[in-house]
VEXDREN-2710 file (C-alpha; in Angstrom, 1 decimal):
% VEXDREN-2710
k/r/px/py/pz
1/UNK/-24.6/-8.1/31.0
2/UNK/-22.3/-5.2/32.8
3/UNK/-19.4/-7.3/34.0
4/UNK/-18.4/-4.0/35.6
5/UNK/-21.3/-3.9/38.0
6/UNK/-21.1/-7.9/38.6
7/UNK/-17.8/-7.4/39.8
8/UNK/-18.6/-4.6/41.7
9/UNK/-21.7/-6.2/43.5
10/UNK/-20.7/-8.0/47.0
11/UNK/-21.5/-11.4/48.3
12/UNK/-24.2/-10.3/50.9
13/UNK/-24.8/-14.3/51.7
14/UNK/-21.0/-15.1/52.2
15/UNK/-20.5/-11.7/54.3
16/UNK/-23.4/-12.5/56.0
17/UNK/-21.9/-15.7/57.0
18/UNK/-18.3/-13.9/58.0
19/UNK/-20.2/-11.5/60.3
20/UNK/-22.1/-14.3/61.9
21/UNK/-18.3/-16.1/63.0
22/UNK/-17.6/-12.9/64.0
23/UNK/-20.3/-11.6/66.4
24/UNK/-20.2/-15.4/67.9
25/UNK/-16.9/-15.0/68.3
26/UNK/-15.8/-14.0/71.9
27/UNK/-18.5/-12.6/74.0
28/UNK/-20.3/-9.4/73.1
29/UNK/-22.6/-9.0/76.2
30/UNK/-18.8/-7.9/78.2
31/UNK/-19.2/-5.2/75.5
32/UNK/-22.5/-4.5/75.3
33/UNK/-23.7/-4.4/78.8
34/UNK/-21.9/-0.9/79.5
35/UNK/-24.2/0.5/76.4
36/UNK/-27.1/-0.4/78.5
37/UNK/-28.0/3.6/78.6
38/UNK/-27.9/4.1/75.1
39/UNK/-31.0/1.4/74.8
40/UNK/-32.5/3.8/77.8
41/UNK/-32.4/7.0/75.7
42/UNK/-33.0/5.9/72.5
43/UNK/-36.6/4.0/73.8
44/UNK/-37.4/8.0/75.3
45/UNK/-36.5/9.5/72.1
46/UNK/-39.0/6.9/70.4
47/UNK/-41.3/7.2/73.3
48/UNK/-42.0/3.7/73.7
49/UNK/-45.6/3.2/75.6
50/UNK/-46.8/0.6/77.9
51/UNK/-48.5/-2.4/75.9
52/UNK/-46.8/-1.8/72.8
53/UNK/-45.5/-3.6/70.2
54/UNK/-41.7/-3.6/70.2
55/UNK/-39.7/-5.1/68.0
56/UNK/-35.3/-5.0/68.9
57/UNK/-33.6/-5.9/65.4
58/UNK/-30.5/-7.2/65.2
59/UNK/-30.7/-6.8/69.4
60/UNK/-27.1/-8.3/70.8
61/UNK/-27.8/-9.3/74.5
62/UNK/-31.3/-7.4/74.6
63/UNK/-30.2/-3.6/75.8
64/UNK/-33.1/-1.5/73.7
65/UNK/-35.4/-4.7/74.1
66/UNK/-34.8/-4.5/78.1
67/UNK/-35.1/-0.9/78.0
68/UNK/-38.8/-1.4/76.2
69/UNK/-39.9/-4.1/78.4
70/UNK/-39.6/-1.4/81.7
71/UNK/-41.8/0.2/80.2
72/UNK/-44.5/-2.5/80.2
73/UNK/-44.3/-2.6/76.3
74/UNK/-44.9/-6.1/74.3
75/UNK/-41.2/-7.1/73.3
76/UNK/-39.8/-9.2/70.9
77/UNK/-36.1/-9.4/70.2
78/UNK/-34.3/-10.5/67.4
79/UNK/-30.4/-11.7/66.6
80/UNK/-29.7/-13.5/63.7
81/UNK/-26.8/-14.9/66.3
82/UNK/-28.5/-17.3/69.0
83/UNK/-25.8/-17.0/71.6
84/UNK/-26.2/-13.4/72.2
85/UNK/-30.0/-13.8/72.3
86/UNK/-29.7/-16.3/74.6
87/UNK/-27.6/-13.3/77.0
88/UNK/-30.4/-11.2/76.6
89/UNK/-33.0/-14.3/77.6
90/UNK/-31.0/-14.4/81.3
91/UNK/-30.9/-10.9/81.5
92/UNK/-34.7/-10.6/81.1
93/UNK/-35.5/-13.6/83.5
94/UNK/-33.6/-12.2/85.9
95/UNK/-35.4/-8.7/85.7
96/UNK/-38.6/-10.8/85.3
97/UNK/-39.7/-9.9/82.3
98/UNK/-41.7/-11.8/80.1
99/UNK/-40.0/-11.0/76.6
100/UNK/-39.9/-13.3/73.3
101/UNK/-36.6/-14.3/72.3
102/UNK/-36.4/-15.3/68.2
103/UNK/-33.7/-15.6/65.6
104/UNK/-34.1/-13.6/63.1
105/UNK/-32.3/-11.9/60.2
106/UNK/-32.6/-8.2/59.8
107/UNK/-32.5/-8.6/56.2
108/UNK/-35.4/-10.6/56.4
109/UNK/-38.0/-10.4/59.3
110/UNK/-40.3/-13.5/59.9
111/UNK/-43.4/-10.9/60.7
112/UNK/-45.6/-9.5/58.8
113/UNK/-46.1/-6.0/57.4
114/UNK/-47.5/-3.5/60.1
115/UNK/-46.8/-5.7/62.7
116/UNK/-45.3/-3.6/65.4
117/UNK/-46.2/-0.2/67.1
118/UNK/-42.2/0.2/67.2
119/UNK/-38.8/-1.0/66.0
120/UNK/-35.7/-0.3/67.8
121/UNK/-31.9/-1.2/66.8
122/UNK/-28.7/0.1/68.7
123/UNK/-25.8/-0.4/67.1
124/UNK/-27.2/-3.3/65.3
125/UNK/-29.0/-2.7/62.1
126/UNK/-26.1/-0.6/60.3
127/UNK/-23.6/-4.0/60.5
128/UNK/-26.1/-5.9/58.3
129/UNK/-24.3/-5.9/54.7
130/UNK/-27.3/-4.8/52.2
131/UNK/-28.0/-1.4/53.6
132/UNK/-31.2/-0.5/51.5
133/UNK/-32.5/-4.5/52.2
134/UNK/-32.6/-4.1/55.9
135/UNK/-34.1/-0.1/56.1
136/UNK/-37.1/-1.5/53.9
137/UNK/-37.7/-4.5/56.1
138/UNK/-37.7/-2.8/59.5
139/UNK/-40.1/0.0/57.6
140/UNK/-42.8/-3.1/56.1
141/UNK/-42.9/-4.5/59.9
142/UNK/-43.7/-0.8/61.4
143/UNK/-47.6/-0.1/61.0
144/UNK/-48.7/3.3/59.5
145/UNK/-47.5/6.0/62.1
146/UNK/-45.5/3.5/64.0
147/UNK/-41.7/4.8/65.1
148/UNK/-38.9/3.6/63.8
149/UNK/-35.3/4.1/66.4
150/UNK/-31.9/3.8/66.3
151/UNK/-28.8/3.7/67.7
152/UNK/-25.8/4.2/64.7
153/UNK/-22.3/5.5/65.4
154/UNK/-21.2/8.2/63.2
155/UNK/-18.2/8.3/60.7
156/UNK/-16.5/10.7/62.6
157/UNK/-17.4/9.5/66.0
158/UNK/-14.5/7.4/68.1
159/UNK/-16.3/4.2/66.7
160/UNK/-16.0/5.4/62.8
161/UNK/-12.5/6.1/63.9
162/UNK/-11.6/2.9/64.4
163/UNK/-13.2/1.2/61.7
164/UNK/-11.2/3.1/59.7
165/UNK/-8.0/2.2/61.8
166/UNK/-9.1/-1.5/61.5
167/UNK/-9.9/-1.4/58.2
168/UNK/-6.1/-0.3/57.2
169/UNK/-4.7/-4.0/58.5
170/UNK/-7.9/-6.1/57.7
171/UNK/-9.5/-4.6/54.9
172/UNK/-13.7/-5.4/54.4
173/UNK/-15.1/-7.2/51.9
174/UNK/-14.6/-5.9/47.9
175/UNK/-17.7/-3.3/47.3
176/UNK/-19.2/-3.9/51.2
177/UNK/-20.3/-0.1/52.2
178/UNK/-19.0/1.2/55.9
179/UNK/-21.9/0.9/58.6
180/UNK/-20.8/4.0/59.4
181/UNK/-23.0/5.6/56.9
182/UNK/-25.9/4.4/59.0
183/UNK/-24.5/7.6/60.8
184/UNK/-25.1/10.3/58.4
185/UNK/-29.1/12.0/58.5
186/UNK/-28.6/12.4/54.4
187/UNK/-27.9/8.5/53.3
188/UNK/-30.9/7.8/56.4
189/UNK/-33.1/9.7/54.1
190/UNK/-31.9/8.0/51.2
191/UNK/-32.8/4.8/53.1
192/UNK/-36.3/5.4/54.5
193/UNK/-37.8/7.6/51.5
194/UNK/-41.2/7.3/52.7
195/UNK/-40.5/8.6/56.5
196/UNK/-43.4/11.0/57.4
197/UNK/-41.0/12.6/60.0
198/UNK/-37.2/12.0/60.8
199/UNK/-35.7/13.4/63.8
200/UNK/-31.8/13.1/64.1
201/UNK/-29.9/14.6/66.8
202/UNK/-26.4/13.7/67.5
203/UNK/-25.1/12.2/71.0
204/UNK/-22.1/11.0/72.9
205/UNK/-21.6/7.6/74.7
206/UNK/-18.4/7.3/76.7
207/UNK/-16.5/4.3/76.8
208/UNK/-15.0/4.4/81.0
209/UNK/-11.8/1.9/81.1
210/UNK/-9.1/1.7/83.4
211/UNK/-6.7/2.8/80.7
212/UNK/-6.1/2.3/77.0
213/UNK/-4.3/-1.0/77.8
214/UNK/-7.5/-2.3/79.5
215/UNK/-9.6/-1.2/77.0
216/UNK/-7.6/-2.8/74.6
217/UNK/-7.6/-6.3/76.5
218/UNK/-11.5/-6.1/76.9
219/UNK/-12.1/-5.1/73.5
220/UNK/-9.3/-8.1/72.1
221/UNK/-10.9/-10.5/74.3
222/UNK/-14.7/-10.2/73.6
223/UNK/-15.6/-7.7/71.1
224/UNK/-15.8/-9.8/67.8
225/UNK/-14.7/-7.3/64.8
226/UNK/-11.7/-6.4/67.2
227/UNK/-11.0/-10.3/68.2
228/UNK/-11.4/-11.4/64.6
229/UNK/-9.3/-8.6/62.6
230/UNK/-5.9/-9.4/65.5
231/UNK/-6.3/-13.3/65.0
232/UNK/-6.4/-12.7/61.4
233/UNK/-3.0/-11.3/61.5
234/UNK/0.3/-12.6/62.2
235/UNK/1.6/-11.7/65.9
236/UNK/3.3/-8.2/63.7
237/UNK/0.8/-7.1/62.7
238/UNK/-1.2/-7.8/65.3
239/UNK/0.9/-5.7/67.7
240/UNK/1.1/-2.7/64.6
241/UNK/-3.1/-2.8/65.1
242/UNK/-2.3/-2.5/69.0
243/UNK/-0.5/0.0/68.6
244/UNK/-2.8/2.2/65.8
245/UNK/-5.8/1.6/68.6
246/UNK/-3.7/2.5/71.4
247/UNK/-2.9/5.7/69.8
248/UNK/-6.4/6.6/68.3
249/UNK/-7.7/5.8/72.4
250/UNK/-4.9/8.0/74.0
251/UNK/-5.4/10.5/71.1
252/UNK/-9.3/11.1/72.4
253/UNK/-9.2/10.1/76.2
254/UNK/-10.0/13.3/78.3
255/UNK/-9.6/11.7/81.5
256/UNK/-5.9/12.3/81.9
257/UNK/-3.2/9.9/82.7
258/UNK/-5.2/7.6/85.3
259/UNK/-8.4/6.7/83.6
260/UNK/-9.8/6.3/80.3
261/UNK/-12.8/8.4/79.0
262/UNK/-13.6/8.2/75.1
263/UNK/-16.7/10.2/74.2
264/UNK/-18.3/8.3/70.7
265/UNK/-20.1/10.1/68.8
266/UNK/-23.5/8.5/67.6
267/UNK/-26.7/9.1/65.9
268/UNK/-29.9/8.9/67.8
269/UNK/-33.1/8.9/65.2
270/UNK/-36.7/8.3/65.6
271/UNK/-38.5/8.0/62.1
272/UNK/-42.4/7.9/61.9
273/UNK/-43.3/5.9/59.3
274/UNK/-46.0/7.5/56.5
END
């Protein structure tokens, strides 16, 4: 046996776990509501059609799966954490849509092979730890000449950024690749092999806070990899990760001294499956 390549190998059921606490932790849908658009574009790109069958992996609180739904599609929606599909179940009753609502993890979906028209993820998808695991599951429940979208921010993108800058005081998991690669057209290609078609084009959502302070304070508060990595640390080094954020925000806001506008890069793609 390669001891070399044991040692080297993560713990995708203990990370798994980990990322679980984290995504529970605080309360995402703050977060995730203002991406609503993101859900809006991507099911355009992926030209999702009335009747359907839509399947949002890894969904949050449900911003692809509404965005399917208007358009009268058949939608099921997927977390593998209950409380955030259980945001997305009030938003949909309150829109009056009649949507399913199922845990599920991304790295292995309950359905069977060809079972869905469509599968959407924003932002979702990339955080699961086995990269190649989760790309062949969401291509076995896409039928022949079904679509494939998704959401990913980029390496280089504001989001990248700061996984990097978070990374420096709470370092990931031994051997755990960046999500961030999700973001790159080259490692998707390495993922889906068997695409018939691939189209990649790179876009810009923009975070709109008050200032870097507030953005900081929402993010602390609500946004689990943020809230996690600063209760990790002692109060020191909690305020030496302020400050690193702070910076990388004030370092890309183009709305001048009485607003906060941070443009993050991400990767909209639309695979047809062969």
């Amino acid at each position: 046996m390669n001891t070399a390549t044991v040692a080297s190998t993560p713990d995708f059921a203990a990370i798994k776990t980990r990322q679980q606490s984290i995504w529970a932790s605080g309360d995402f849908a703050v977060v995730g509501t203002t991406l609503s658009i993101v859900g809006e574009t991507l099911a355009e790109a992926a030209d999702v059609r009335a009747d359907e069958r839509v399947l949002d992996v890894a969904a949050g609180n449900g911003n692809a799966t509404l965005a399917a739904a208007r358009r009268f599609a058949r939608v099921t929606s997927t977390d593998y954490v209950p409380a955030l599909l259980d945001k997305g179940r009030q938003r949909a009753v309150a829109e009056g849509f009649d949507v399913r609502f199922e845990p599920a993890d991304a790295e292995n979906l309950p359905y069977a092979d060809g079972s869905f028209d469509v599968v959407l993820s924003t932002f979702g998808t990339m955080f699961a730890p086995d990269h190649a695991r989760t790309a062949r599951e969401m291509s076995r429940v896409a039928r022949a000449g079904g679509r494939i979208g998704m959401a990913n921010w980029t390496p280089e993108g504001f989001i990248g950024r700061l996984f990097r800058v978070i990374g420096k005081h709470v370092p990931p998991p031994a051997g755990l690749k960046s999500p961030a690669l999700w973001g790159h057209e080259s490692y998707l290609r390495e993922l889906f092999p068997n695409a018939a078609q691939m189209r990649c084009e790179r876009r810009h959502f923009n975070f709109r806070y008050r200032s870097a302070a507030h953005w900081f304070q929402v993010f602390r508060d609500h946004y689990g990899p943020t809230h996690k990595a600063l209760a990790s640390l002692d109060s020191a080094a909690a305020r030496s990760l302020e400050g690193d954020i702070v910076a990388l925000l004030e370092e890309l806001n183009v709305a001048g001294p009485r607003s906060l506008i941070v443009p993050s890069e991400y990767l909209e793609v639309v695979i047809v499956k062969g």
